[in-house]
N, C-alpha and C positions, 0 to 999 in steps of 0.2 A: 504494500500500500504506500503511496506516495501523497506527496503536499506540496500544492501550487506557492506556497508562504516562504519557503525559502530554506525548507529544512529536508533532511534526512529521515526515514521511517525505519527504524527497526524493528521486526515484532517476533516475537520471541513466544513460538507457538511449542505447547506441552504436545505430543502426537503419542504419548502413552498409552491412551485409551483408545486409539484409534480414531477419534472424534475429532477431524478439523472444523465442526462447522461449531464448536465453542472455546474460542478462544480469550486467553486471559488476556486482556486489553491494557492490565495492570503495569502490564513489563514494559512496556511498549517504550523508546530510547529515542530522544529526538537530539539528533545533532544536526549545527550550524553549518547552511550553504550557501558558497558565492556561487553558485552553477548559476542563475537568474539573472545577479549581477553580472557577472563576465558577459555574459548574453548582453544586455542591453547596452554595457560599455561599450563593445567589440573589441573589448583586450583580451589578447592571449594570455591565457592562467599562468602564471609563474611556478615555475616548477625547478626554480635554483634557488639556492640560499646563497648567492655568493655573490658582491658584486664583480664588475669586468674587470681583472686586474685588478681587484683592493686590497690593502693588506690588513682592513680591520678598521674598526670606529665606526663613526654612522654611517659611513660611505659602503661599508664592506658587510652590512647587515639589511639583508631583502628579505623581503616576505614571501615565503613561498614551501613548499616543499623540500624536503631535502632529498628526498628519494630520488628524485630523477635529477640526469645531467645532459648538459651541453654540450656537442665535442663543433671543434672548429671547421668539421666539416658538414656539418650539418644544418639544413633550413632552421631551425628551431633555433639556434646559438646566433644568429641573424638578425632573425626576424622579430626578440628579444628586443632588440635596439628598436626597433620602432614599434613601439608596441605604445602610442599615444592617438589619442583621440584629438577632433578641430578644435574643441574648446580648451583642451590644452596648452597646446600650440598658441592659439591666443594669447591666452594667460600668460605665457613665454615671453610672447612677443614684447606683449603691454610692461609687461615687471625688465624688459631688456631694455627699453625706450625709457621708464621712468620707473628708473628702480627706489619702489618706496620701503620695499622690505629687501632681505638676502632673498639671493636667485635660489641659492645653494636650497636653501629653507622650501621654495616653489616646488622646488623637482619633487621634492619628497619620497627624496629615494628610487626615484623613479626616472632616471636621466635619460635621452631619447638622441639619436643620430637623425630621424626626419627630418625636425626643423634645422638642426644645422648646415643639413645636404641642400634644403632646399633655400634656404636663406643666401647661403655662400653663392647659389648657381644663379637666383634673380640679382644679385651684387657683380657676378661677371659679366649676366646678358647688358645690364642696365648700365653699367660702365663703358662696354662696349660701344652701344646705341647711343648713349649720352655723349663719348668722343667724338664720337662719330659725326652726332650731326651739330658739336661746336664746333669740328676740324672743317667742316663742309660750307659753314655759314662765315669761318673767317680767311677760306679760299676763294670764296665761290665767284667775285669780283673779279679775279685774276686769271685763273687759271684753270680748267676741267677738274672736279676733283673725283681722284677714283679712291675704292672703297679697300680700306686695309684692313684684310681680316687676320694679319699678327697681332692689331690688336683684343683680338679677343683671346688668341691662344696665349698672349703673354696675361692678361686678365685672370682667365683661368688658372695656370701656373702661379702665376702671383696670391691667387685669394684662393685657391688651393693648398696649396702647399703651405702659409704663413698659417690656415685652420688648421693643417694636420701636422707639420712636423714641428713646429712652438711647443702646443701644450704635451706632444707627446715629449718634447726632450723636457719641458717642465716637470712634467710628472716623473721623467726618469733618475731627473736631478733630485726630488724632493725624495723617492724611495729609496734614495743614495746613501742619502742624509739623514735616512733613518723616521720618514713621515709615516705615520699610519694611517694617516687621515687623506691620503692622496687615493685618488682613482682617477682610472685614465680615463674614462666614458665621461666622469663629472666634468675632466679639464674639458675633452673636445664638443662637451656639450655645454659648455661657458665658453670659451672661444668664438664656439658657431652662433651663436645667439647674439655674442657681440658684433657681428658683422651687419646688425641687422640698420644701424644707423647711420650704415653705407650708400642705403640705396636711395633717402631722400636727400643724401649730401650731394651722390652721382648726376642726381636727374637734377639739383640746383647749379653743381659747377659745371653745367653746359651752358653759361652765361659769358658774355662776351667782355665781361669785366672783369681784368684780374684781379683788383684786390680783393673781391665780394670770395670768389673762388678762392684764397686764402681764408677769409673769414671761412666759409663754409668747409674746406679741408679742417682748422682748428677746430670749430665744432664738436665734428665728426671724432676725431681723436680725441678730446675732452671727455665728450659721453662713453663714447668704449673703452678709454684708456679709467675711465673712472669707476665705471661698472668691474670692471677685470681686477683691478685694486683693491674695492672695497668687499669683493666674494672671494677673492686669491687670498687676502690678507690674513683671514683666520688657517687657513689650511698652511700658507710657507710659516707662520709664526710656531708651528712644532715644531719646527728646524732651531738651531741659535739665534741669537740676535745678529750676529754679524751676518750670517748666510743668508736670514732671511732679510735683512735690508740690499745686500746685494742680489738676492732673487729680483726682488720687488722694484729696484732701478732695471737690471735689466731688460723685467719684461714690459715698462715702460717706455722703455728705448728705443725696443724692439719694435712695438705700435708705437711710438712717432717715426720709426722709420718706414712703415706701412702706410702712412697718414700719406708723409713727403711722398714716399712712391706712388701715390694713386694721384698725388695732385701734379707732378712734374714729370708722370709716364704716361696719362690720360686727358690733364686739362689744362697742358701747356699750349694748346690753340698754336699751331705751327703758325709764323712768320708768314705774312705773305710779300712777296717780291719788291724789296725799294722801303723795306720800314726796318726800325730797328729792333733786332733782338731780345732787347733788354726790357721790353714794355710788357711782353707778351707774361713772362713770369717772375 
């Protein structure tokens, strides 16, 4: 016998007598189920106790089963990482743009590759498109302008590569140095999230004024370089004082030189013929 409410029926029938049509109703065991929930969420049941690479702390305790495992070659150890629903991602989004609490706090243990994947990928299209039709608007007087699609594979490369190899050598640095609280899925899913304040910076420094485009590259770097700060800060401060004040410049540095690069490899507005150089950026 089963229940629509959210529970488990055990019943626990005496067959001594021969008699199943009187059973003791008495025994009867009701355990707690998310089979209903998972249903209406559309998340995949958690069936690891571990997080990705954690070595312990809050980062490294999930809800789930322990019985079953993940191996790296299977859809299941995957599919894991995106196991978020739209209103999440929202919620992401919204606490990445104006973070009024920890991100860290948001995930709730529950850190996700979706939005990072797709965040990072509308920040390459949208850089691209955005260079594109400034480069187009401050040639277009002079000369034919034809269409450079390096820039999008350097885009890609760029805002690829700065999402995934940073926080992974963050993270490798911080379990170096003896973090427990570091996980790798947390850093690339705070990385990716901060990319998200790229793309209305993108679509503003296709403006034909340079120093607005300065303003708006600083920005851009302000808001991410400050979110990444204020959720890194508690995790590098396991480490020493001295390590984690040189973590924390570092990674810094690192996003202002992400900043520079998107603003002087994308929305340096090429020269056009007979004006000077030095105006443009």
């Amino acid at each position: 016998m089963a229940s629509n409410a959210g529970y488990d029926v055990v019943v626990d029938i005496d067959d001594d007598d021969g008699d199943l049509g009187h059973t003791d109703l008495t025994d009867l065991e009701f355990h707690q189920s998310n089979y209903n929930q998972d249903q209406a969420s559309g998340k995949i049941p958690q069936n690891s106790s571990g997080g990705f690479f954690s070595g312990g702390g809050p980062s490294g305790s999930r809800s789930g089963d322990s019985g079953g495992k993940r191996y790296l070659w299977s859809l299941d150890f995957y599919a894991s990482f995106f196991d978020v629903d739209t209103n999440e991602v929202v919620k992401r989004c919204m606490a990445a743009l104006f973070p009024r609490t920890m991100f860290l706090d948001i995930l709730e243990g529950n850190p996700d590759l979706y939005g990072p994947f797709w965040i990072t990928t509308t920040v390459v299209l949208i850089l691209f498109l955005s260079s594109t039709i400034a480069q187009y608007f401050a040639r277009m007087k002079d000369e034919p302008y034809t269409y450079d699609f390096g820039i999008l594979s350097g885009a890609a490369g760029l805002m690829y590569g700065y999402t995934a190899f940073v926080p992974i050598a963050l993270w490798g640095v911080l379990k170096w140095y003896g973090s427990e609280s570091a996980n790798l899925l947390e850093c690339l899913c705070l990385y990716g999230y901060s990319n998200l304040i790229w793309v209305p910076v993108a679509i503003a420094s296709s403006s034909p004024i340079a120093i607005l485009n300065w303003v708006f590259a600083g920005i851009g770097f302000g808001v991410s370089a400050l979110f990444l700060f204020r959720n890194l800060y508690p995790v590098v401060s396991a480490t020493d004082a001295k390590t984690a004040q040189v973590l924390l410049i570092v990674v810094v540095a690192l996003h202002a030189g992400l900043a520079l690069a998107i603003k002087i490899l994308f929305f340096h507005h090429a020269v056009a013929k007979g004006k000077k150089p030095g105006l443009m950026f």
